[in-house]
C-alpha positions as CSV (number, residue, x, y, z in Angstrom):
1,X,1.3,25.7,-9.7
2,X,2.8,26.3,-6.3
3,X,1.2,22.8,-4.6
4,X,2.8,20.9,-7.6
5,X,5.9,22.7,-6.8
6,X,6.4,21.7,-3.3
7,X,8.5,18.6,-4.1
8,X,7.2,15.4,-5.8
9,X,3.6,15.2,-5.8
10,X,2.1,11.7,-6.1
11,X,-1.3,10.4,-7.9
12,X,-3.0,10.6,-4.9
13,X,-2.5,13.9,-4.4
14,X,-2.8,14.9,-8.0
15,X,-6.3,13.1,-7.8
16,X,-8.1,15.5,-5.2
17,X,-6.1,18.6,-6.9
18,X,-7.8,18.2,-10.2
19,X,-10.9,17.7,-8.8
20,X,-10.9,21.3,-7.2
21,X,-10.1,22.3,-10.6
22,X,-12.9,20.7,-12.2
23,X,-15.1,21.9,-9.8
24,X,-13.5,25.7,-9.7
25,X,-13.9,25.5,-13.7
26,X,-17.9,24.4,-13.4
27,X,-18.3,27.1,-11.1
28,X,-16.8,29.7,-13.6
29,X,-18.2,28.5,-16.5
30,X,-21.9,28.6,-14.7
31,X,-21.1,32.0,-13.9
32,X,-22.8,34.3,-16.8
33,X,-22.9,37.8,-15.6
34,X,-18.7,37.6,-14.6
35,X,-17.1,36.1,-17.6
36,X,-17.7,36.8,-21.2
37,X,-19.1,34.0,-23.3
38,X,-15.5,33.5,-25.2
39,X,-13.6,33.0,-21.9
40,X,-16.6,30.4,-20.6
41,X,-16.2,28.4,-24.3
42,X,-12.7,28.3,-23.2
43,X,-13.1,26.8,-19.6
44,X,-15.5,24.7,-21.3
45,X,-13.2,23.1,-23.5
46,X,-10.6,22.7,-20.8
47,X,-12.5,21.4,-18.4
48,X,-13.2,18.9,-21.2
49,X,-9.4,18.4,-21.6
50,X,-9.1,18.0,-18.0
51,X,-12.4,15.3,-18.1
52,X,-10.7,13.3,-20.7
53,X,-7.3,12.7,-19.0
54,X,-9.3,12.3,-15.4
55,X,-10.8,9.7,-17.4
56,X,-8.5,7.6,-18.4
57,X,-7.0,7.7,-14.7
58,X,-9.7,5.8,-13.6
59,X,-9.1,2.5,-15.7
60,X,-5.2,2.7,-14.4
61,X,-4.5,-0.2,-11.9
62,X,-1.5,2.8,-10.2
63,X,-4.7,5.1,-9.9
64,X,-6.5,2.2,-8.0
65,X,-3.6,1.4,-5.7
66,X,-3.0,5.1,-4.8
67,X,-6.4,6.5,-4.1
68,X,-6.8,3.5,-1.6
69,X,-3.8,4.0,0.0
70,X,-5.1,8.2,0.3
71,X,-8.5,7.0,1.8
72,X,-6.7,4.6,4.2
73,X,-4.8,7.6,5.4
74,X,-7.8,10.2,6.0
């Protein structure tokens, strides 16, 4: 909440942002003797969510243009 906060973030840094989130809910959801089963059912279905609009990112010519232009600048 706080990094999408800091002013205007653009797709390229919404990109690397969701994928820490994807990767933060695998980790959680892996995790059996911490979480409950209802709680990883509901990271699961999230993270779905999250798949899904990650997804359709890809096929978006703006998505393209952006993560090229972050590479370029690493």
């Amino acid at each position: 909440m706080l990094f999408f906060s800091r002013g205007a973030p653009n797709l390229a840094m919404v990109i690397p942002a969701i994928d820490y989130i994807d990767e933060t809910f695998t980790t959680r959801m892996l995790s059996k003797e911490t979480l409950d089963l209802a709680f990883r059912v509901a990271i699961w279905l999230a993270k779905r969510t999250l798949n899904r609009y990650y997804s359709l990112t890809d096929s978006s010519p703006v998505y393209r243009i952006a993560m090229s232009n972050y590479f370029l600048r690493i």
